[in-house]
KEDRENDREN-461773 format. One record per residue: x, y, z negated of N, C-alpha, C in turn; residue number from 1. Coordinates in Angstrom, 1 decimal. Atoms other than C-alpha are relative to their C-alpha. Layout:
N
+--------+--------+--------+--------+--------+--------+--------+--------+--------+-----+
:   n_c1 :   n_c2 :   n_c3 :  ca_c1 :  ca_c2 :  ca_c3 :   c_c1 :   c_c2 :   c_c3 : seq :
+--------+--------+--------+--------+--------+--------+--------+--------+--------+-----+
:      X :      Y :      Z :      X :      Y :      Z :      X :      Y :      Z : NUM :
...
+--------+--------+--------+--------+--------+--------+--------+--------+--------+-----+
***
This chain:
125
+--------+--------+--------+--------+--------+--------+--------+--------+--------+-----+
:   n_c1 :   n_c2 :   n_c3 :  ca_c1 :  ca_c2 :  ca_c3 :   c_c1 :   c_c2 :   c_c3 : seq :
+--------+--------+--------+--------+--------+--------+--------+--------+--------+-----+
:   -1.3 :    0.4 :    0.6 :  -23.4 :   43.7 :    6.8 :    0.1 :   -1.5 :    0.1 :   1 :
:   -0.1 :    1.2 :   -0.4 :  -22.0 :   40.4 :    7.6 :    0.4 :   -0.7 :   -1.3 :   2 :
:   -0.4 :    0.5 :    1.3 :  -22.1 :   38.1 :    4.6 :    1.5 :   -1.3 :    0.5 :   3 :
:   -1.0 :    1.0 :   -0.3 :  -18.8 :   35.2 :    4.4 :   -0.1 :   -0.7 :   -0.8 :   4 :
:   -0.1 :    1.5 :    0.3 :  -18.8 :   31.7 :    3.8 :    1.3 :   -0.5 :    0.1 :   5 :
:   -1.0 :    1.4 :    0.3 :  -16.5 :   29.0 :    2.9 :   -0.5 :   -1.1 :    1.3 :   6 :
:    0.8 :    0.4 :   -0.7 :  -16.0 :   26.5 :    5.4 :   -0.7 :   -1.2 :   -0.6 :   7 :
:    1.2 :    1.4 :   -0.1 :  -17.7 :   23.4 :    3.8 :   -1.2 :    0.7 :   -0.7 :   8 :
:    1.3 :   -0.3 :   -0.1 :  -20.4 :   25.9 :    3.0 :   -1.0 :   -0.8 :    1.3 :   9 :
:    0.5 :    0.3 :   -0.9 :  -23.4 :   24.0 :    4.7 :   -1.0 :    1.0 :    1.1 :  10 :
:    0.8 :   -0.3 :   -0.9 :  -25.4 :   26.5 :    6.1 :    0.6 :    0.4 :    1.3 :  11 :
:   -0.6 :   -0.2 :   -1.1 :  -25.4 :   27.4 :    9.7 :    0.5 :    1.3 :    0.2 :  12 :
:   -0.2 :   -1.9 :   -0.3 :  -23.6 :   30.7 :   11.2 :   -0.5 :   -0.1 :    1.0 :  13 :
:    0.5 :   -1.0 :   -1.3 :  -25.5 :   33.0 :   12.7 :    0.7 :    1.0 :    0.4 :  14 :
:   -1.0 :   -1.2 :   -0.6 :  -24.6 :   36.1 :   14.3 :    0.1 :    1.3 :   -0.9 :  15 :
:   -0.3 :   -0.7 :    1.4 :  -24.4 :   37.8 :   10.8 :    0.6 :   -0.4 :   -0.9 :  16 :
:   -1.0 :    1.2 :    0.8 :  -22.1 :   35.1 :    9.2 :    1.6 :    0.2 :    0.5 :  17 :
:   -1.5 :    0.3 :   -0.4 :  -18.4 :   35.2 :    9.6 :    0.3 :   -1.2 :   -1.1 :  18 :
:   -0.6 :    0.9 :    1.1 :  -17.0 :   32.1 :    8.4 :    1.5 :   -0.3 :   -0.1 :  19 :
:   -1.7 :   -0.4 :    0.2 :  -13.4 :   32.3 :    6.9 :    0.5 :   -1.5 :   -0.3 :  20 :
:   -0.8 :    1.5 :    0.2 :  -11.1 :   29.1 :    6.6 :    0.9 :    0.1 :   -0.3 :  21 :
:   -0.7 :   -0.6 :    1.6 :   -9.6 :   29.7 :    3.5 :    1.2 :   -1.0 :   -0.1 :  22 :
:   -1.0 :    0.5 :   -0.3 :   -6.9 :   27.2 :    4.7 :    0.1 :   -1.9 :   -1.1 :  23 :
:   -0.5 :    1.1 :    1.2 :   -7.3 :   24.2 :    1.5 :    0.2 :   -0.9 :    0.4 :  24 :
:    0.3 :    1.3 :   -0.4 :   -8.0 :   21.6 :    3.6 :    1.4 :   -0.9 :    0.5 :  25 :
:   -0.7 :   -0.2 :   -0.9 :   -5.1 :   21.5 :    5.5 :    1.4 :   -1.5 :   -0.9 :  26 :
:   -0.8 :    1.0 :    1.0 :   -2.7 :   20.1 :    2.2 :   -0.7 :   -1.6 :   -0.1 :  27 :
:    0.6 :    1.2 :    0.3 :   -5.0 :   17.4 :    1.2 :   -0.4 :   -0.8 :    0.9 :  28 :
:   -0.1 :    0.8 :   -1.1 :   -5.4 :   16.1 :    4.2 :    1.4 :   -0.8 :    0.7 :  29 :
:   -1.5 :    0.2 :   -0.1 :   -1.4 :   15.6 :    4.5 :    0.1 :   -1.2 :   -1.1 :  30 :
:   -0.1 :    0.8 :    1.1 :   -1.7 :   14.3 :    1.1 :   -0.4 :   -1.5 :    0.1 :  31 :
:    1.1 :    1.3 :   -0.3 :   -4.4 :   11.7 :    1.9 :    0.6 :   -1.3 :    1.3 :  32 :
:   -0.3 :    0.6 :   -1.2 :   -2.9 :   10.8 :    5.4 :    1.6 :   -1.0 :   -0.6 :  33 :
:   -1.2 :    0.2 :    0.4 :    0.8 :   10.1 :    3.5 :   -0.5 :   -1.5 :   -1.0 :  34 :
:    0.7 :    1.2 :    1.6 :   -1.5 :    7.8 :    0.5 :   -0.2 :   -1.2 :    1.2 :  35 :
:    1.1 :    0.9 :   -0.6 :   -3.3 :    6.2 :    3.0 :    1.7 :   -1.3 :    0.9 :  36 :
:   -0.8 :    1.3 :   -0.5 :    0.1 :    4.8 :    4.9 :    1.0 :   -0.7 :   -1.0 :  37 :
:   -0.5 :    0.8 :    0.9 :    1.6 :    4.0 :    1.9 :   -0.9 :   -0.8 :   -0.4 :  38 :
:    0.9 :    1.1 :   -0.3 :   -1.1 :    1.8 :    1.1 :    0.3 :   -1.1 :    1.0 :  39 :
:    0.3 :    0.9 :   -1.7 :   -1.2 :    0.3 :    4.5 :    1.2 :   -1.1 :   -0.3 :  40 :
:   -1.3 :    0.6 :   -0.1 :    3.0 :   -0.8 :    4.0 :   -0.5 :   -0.8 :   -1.5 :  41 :
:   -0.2 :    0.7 :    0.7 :    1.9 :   -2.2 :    0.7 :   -0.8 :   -0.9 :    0.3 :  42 :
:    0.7 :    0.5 :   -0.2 :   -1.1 :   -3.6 :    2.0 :    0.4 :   -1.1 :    0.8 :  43 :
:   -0.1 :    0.9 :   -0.9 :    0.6 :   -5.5 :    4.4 :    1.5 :   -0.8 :   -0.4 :  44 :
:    0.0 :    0.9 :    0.9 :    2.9 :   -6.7 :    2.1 :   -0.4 :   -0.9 :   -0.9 :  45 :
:    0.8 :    1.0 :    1.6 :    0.8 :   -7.7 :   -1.0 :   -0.3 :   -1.4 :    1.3 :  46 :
:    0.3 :    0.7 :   -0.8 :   -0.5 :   -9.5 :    2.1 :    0.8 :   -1.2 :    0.3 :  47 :
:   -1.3 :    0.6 :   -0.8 :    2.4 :  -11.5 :    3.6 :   -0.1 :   -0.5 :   -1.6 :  48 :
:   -0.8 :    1.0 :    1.1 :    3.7 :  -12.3 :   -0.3 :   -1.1 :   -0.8 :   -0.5 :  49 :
:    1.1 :    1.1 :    0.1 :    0.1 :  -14.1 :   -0.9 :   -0.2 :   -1.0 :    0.8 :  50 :
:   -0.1 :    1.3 :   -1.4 :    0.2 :  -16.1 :    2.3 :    0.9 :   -1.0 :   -0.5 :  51 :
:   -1.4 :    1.0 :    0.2 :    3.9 :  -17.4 :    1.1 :   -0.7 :   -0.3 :   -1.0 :  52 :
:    0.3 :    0.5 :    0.9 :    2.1 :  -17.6 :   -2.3 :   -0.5 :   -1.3 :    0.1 :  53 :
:    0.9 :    1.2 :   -0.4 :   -0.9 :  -20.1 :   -1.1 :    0.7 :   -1.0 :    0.4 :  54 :
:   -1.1 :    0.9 :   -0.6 :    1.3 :  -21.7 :    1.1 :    1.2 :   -0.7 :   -0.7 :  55 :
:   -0.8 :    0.7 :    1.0 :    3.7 :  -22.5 :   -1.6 :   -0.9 :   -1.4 :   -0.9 :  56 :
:    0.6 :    0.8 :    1.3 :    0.8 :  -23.8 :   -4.1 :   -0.1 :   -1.5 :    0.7 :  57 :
:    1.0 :    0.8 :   -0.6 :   -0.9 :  -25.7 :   -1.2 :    0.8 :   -1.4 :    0.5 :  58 :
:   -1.0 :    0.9 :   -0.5 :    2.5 :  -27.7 :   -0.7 :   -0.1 :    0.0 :    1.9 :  59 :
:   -0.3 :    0.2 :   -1.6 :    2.7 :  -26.5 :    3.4 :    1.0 :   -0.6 :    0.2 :  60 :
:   -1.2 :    0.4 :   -0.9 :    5.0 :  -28.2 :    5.6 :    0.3 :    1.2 :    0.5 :  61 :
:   -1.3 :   -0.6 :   -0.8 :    8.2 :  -26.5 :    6.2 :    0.1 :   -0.4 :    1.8 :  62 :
:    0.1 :    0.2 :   -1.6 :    7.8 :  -28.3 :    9.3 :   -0.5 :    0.8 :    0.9 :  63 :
:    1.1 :   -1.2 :   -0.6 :    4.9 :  -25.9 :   10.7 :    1.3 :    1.3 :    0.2 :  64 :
:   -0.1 :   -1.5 :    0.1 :    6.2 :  -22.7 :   12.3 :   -0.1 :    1.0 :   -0.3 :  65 :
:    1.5 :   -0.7 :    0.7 :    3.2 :  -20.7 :   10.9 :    1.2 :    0.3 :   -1.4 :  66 :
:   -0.6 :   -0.1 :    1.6 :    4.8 :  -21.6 :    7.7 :    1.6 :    0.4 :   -0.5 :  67 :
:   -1.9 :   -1.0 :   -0.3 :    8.9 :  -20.8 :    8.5 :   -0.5 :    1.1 :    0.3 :  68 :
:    0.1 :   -1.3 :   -0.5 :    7.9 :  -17.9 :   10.1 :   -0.5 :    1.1 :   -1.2 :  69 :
:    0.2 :   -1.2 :    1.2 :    6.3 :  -16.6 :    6.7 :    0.5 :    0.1 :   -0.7 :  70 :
:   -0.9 :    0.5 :    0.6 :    8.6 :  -18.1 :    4.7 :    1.5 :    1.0 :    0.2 :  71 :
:   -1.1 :   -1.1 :   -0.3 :   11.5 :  -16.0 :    6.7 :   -0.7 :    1.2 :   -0.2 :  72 :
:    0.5 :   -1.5 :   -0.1 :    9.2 :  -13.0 :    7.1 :    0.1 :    0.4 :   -1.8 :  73 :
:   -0.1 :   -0.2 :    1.2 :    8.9 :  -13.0 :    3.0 :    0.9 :    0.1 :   -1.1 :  74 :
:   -1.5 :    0.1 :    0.6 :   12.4 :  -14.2 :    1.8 :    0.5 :    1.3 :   -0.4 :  75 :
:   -1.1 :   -1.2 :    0.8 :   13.9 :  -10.8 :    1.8 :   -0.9 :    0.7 :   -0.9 :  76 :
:    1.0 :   -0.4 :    0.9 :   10.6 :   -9.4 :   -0.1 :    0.3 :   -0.6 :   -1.0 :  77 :
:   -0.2 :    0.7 :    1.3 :   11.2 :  -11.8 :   -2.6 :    1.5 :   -0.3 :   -0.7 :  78 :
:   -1.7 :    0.6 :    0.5 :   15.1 :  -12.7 :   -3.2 :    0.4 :    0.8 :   -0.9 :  79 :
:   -0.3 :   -0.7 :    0.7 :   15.6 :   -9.8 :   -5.1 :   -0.5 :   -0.5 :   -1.8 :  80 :
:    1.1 :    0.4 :    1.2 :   13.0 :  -11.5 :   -7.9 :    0.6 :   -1.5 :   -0.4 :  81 :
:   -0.9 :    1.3 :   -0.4 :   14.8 :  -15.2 :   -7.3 :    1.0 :    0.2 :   -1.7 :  82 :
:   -0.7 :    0.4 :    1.1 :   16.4 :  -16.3 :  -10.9 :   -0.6 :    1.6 :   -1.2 :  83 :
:    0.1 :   -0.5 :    1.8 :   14.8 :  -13.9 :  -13.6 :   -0.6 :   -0.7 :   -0.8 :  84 :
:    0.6 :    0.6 :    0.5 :   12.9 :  -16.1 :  -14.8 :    0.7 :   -1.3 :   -0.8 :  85 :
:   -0.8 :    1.3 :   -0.3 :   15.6 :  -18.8 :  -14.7 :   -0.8 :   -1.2 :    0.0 :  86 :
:    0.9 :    0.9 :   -1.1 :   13.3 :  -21.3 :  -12.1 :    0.4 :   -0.2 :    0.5 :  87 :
:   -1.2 :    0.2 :   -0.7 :   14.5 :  -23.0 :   -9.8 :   -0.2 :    1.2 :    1.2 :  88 :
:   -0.2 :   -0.7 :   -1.1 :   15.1 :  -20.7 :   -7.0 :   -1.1 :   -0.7 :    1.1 :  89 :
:    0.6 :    0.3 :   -1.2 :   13.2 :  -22.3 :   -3.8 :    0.3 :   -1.4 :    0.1 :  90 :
:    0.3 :    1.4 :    0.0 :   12.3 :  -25.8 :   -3.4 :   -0.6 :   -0.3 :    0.6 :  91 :
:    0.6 :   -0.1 :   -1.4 :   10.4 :  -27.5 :   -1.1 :   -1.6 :   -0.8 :   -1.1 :  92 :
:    1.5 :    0.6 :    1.0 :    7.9 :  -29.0 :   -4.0 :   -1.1 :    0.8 :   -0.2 :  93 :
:    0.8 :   -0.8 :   -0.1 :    4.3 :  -27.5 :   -3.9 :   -0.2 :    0.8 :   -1.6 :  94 :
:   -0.1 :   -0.6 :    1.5 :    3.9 :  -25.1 :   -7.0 :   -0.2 :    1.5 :    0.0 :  95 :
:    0.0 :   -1.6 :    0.3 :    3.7 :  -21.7 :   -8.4 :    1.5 :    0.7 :    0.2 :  96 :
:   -1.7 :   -0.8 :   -0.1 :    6.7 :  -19.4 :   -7.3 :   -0.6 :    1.1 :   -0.6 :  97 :
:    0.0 :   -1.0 :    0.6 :    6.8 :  -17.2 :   -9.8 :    0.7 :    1.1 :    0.4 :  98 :
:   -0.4 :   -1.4 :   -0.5 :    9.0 :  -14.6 :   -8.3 :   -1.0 :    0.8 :    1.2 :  99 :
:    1.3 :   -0.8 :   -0.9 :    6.2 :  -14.2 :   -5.6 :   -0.8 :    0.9 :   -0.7 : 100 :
:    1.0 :   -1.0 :    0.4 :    4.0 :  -13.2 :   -8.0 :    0.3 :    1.4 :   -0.5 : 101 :
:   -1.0 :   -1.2 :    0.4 :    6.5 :  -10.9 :  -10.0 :   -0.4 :    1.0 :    1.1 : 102 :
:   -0.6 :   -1.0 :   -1.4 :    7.3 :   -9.3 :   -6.4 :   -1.4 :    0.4 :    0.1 : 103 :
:    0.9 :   -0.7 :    0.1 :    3.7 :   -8.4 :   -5.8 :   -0.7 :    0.8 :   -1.1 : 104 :
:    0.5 :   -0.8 :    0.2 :    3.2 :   -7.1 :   -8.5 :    0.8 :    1.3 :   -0.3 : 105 :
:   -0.8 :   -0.8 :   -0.1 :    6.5 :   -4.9 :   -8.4 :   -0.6 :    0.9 :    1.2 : 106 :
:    0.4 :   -0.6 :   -0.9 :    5.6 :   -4.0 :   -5.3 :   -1.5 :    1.3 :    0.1 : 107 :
:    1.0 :   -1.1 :    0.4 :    2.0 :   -2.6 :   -6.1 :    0.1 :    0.7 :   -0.8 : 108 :
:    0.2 :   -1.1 :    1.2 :    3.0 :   -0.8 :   -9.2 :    1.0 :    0.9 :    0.7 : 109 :
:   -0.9 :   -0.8 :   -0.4 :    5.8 :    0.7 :   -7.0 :   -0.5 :    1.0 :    1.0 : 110 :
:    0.6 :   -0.5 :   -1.2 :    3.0 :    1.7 :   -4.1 :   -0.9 :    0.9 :   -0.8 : 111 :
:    0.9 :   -0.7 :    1.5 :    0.8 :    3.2 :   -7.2 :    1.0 :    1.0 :   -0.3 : 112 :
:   -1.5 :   -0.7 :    0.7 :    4.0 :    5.0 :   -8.2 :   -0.2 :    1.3 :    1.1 : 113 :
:   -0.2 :   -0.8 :   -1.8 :    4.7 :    6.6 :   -4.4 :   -1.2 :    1.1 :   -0.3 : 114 :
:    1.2 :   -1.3 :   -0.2 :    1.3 :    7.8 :   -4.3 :   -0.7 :    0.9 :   -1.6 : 115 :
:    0.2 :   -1.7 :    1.1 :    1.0 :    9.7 :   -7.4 :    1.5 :    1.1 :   -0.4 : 116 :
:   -1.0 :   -0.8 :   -0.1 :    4.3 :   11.3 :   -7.0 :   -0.1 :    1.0 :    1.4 : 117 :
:   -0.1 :   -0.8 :   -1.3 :    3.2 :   12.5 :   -3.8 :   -1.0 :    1.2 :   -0.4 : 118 :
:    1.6 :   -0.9 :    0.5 :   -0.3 :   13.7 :   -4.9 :    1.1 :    0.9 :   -1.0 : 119 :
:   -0.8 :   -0.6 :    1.2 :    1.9 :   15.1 :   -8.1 :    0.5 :    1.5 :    1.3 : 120 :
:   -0.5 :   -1.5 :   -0.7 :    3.8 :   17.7 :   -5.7 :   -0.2 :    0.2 :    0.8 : 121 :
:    0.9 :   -0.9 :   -0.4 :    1.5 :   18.4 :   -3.6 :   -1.2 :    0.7 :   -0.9 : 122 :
:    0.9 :   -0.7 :    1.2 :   -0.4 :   19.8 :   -6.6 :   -1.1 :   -0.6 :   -0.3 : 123 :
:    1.0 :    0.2 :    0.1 :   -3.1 :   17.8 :   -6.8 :   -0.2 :   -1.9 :   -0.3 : 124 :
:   -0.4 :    1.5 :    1.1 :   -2.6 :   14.6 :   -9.5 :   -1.3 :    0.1 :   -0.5 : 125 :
+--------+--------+--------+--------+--------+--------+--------+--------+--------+-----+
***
């Protein structure tokens, strides 16, 4: 009589094993793949609004391309965040921009959010 296994049972099949593939894998692998690129989009945000961060403290030249280019690439990430604090908006003086930091951390609590709403209905929170 042929005994049945699970597949992440480890042992090997022989020619008296049938192994059944009980299908579970299949979700949580969806689930994981969905976490993982949400991460990635925040990751490469958090990313980017730290660069503008440093780059703000460190007083970069606007002059530099390097530094426009991140400056535009970050603008619309941040603009939304721009006056709650009532600060000045964007200046060219080296310093803390507080809406940067805000915006990252909006952003990570909002990528934390995603992925347990996702995990959530795929049933497995």
């Amino acid at each position: 009589m042929a005994r049945v296994v699970e597949d992440n049972d480890t042992r090997a099949a022989d020619g008296g094993t049938t192994v059944v593939n009980t299908g579970g894998t299949a979700q949580p692998v969806a689930v994981d793949r969905a976490s993982q690129i949400v991460w990635l989009i925040v990751g490469v945000i958090e990313t980017l609004l730290a660069l503008r961060l440093i780059l703000r403290l460190l007083g970069a030249s606007t002059a530099s391309a390097f530094v426009q280019f991140i400056y535009a690439l970050s603008r619309p990430l941040v603009s939304p965040f721009f006056g709650i604090f009532n600060l000045q908006i964007e200046n060219e003086l080296p310093g803390l921009e507080v809406a940067t930091l805000f915006a990252m951390l909006v952003y990570a609590l909002a990528g934390y959010l995603i992925v347990a709403a996702i995990k959530a209905v795929r049933g497995r929170a």
